[in-house]
N, C-alpha and C positions, 0 to 999 in steps of 0.2 A: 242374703235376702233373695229372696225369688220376683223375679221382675219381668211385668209382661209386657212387650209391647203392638199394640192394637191395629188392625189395619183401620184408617178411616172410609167411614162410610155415609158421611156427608157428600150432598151433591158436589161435585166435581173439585173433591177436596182431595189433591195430589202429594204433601205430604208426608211425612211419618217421624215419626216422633223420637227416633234415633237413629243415626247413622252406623255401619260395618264399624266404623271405627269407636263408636261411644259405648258400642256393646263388645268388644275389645276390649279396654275400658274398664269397662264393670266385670267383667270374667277373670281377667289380672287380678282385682280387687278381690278374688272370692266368690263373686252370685254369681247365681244361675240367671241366665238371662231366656227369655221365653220369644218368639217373634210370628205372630201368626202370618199364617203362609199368603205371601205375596203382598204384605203389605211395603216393601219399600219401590213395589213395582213401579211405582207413578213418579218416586223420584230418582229412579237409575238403577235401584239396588238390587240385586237378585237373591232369592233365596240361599243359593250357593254364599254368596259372598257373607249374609249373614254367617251358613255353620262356621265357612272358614274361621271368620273372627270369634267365634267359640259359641253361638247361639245354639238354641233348638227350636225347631219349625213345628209351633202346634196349627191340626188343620183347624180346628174350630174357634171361636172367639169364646164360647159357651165354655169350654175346659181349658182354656188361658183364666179366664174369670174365677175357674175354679180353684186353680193352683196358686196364682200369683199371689203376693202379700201386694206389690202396690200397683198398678195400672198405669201406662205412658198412654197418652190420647195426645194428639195437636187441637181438635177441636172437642168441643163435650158431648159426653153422650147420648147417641139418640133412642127413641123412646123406646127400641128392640133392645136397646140393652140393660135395661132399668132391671129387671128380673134379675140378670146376673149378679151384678153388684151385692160385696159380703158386706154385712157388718163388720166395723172395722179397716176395711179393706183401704189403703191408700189410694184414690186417687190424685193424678198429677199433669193437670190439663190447662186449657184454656178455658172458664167455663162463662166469661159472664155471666152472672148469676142473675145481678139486676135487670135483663133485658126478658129474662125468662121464668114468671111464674111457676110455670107447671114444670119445669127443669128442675127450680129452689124445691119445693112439696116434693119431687121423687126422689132428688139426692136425700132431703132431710128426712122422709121416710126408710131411706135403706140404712141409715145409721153407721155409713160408711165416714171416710175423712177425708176434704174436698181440698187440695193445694191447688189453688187458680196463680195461673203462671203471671195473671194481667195484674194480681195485688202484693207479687211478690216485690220488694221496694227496699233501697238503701237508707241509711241514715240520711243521705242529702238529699233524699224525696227522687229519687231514679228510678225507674221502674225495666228493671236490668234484661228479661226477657221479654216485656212488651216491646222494647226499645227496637230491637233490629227488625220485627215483622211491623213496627209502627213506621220504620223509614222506608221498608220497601212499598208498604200502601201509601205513604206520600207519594214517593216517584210515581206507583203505577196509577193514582188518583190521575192525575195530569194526563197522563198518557191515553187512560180511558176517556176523559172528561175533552180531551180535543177531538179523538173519536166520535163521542158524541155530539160536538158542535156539527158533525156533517150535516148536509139536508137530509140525506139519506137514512139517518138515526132519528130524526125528529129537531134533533137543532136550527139553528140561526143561519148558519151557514158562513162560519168565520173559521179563520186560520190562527192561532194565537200569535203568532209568531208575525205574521205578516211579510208583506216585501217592500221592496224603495217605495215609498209617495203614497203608501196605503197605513189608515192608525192602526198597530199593532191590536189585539185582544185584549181585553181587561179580566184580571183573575182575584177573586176573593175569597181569603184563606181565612175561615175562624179558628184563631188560635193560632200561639206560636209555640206550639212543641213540639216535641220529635218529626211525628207525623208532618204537621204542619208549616214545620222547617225543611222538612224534605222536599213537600209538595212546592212551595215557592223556588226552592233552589232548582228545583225542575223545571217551571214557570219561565222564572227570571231567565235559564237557559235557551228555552224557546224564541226569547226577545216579546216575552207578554208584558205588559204594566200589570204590576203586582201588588196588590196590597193584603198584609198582614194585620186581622184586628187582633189582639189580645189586652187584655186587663193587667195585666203583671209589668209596672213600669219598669222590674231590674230586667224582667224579659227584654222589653225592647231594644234598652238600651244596651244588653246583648247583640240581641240582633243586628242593631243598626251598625255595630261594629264589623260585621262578617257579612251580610247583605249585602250585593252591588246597588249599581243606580238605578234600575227600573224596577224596584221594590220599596214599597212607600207603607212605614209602620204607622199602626194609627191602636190608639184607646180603645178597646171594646165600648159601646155602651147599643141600647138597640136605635138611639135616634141614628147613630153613623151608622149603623148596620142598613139604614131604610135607605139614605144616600148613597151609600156604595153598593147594593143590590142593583139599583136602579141603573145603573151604566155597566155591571156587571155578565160579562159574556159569560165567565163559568165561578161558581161559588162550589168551595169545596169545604166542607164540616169536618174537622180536626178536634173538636172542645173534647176535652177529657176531666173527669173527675172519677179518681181512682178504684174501681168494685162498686162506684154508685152508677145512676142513671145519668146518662149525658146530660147536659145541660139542654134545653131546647131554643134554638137562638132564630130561627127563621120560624112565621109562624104562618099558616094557611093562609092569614089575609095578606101578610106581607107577598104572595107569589103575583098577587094584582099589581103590582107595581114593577114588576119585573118584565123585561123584555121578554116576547112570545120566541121560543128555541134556546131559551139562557140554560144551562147543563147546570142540577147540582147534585154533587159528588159524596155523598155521606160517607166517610172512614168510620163516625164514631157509630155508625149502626150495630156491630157488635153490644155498641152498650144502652144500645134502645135508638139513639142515630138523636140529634141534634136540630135535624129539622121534623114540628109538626107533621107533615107530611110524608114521614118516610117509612118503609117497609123492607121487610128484609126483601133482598133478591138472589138467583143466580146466576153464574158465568153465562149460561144458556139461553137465560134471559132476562137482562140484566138491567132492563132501563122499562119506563112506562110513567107517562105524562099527567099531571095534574095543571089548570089551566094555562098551559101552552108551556109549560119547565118541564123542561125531560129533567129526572129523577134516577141517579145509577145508585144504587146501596146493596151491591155485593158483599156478605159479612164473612166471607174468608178473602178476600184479596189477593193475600201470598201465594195461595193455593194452588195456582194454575201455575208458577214459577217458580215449581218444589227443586228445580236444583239449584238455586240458590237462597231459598228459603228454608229449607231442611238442614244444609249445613250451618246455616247461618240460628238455628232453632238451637241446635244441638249443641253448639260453642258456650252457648249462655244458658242451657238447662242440665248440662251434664255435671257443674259443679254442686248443681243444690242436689240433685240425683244421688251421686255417688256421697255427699254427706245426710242422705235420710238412712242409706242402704249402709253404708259403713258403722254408723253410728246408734242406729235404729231410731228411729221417729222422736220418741220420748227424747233420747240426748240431743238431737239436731236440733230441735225447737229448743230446748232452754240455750243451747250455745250459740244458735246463732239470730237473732231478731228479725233477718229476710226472710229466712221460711217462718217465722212465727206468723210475719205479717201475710204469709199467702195462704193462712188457714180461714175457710171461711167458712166450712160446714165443719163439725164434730161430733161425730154419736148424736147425728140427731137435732143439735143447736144450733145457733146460728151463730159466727163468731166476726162476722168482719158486721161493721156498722152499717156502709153504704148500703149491701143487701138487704139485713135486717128495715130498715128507714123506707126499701124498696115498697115492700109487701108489709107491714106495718107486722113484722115478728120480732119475737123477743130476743134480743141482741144478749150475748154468753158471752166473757172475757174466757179468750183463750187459755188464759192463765189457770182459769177452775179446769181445766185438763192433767195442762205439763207446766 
């Protein structure tokens, strides 16, 4: 199979979608692997270091587009590249579908086939490439989110952590998954008072096994969500529900009760973001206040810490990769059910339900395919 892979050209999306060594990899296996020029610059790699591993360096994304049978993206694509895109053509990216109308209407007008890496999913409900870019936005939630407590950001002007004889920060995590588990154990490290809301009572009692002591699991519901806002220094949105729309768990009027410089932190903004309030943002400029809550919802996260989140990309996307491209698409899907579940566009349909339920389209079992 011929495999291209894309420089990104998302605002300050550092990136790339496979490493020297995953395109090594796939070259052993037989394909041809394609790399437009310079795109692993942002995460270390040099075009050299591609050919060595057996690559070929096209200069344009326009004749990558042309040649490739499937497309490597980290994030999806932007509106310059809509035209490109074949019928047929494999895409293999991140796409949140749900978060973006006018995204879903031009993939399902190109008639191409859309594998979103965020609904690819095990039998035990795991979500095997979400998972390692959802733990490093936990860690980096917290670390942005104390930054923002400065005065200087718009914040309160608190420490999470504290010192002797002063009360530590109060942190509120929705949700307890990947993301959300990561962000608390970053918390809990700083020495914040932490609390975890989630709905899922085998979750907590999870949790409460593996959580230290300054992390207090509590029920979702939204009456505890208005008490624990309200003493809340930073509030950080983790809720996930898989290819569909976040849940929306903070809502405009709830930010009246909240303390004036209280930080919140949207992770789930990729999939439309959890609080009423939020809007995508960049690195660049990353926060902006609605009454008196500074607001960060950066929707690449990883982005800026592509060498550790490019290798960490690549560990858990190169197995489904090399069995689309070994196998070709058709056999992959009927063998194995994790790439089934990551097909969400097809010739045109719409095949995962969350989407579909999005934008009120007509939902296709994958299965009228392959």
């Amino acid at each position: 199979m011929i495999i291209g892979v894309l420089k990104e050209i998302k605002a300050e999306e550092k990136r790339v979608a496979m490493t020297p060594a995953g395109v090594e990899e796939l070259k052993n296996r037989g394909h041809t692997v394609l790399i437009e020029k310079g795109a692993g610059t942002g995460s270390g790699f040099s075009d050299e270091s591609y050919i060595k591993a057996g690559g070929r360096i096209i200069a344009e994304p326009g004749d990558l587009y042309k040649t490739a049978e499937m497309i490597l993206h980290v994030k999806e694509p932007q509106p310059s590249e809509y035209l490109f895109i074949k019928k047929n053509q494999i895409l293999f990216t991140f796409f949140h579908f749900a978060a973006s109308e006018e995204l879903t209407r031009a993939l399902i007008k190109s008639e191409s086939i859309c594998i979103a890496c965020e609904t690819i999913q095990k039998e035990n409900g795991t979500l095997p490439i979400l998972t390692p870019m959802s733990e490093i936005a936990g860690r980096m939630s917290i670390l942005q989110g104390a930054k923002c407590l400065e005065t200087t950001r718009g914040g309160e002007g608190v420490l999470l952590g504290s010192v002797p004889g002063v009360v530590p920060g109060v942190v509120a995590i929705m949700g307890g998954g990947v993301a959300g588990t990561n962000a608390a154990k970053s918390a809990c490290g700083l020495g914040a008072r932490v609390y975890i809301l989630e709905k899922s009572v085998e979750r907590l009692r999870y949790l409460d096994d593996i959580m230290p002591a300054n992390c207090f699991l509590v029920t979702s519901s939204a009456a505890v969500t208005r008490e624990i806002i309200k003493e809340a220094d930073l509030v950080v949105g983790a809720a996930l529900v898989p290819g569909a729309k976040a849940p929306r768990l903070i809502t405009r009027k709830m930010l009246k009760i909240m303390k004036k410089g209280t930080v919140l932190v949207d992770i789930s903004i990729d999939q439309g973001g959890c609080f009423e309030t939020s809007r995508p943002t960049t690195h660049s400029d990353p926060t902006y206040i609605i009454d008196g809550v500074v607001h960060y919802c950066v929707n690449n996260m990883p982005g800026v810490v592509p060498k550790t989140s490019t290798p960490a990309l690549t560990n858990v996307t190169l197995p489904y990769i090399t069995a689309i491209a070994d196998k070709g698409l058709e056999n992959a899907v009927r063998q194995n059910s994790e790439i089934r579940s990551g097909l969400n566009l097809v010739n045109g349909k719409v095949t995962n339900m969350g989407v579909a339920k999005a934008f009120d389209l007509e939902f296709v079992s994958s299965a009228d395919f392959f």
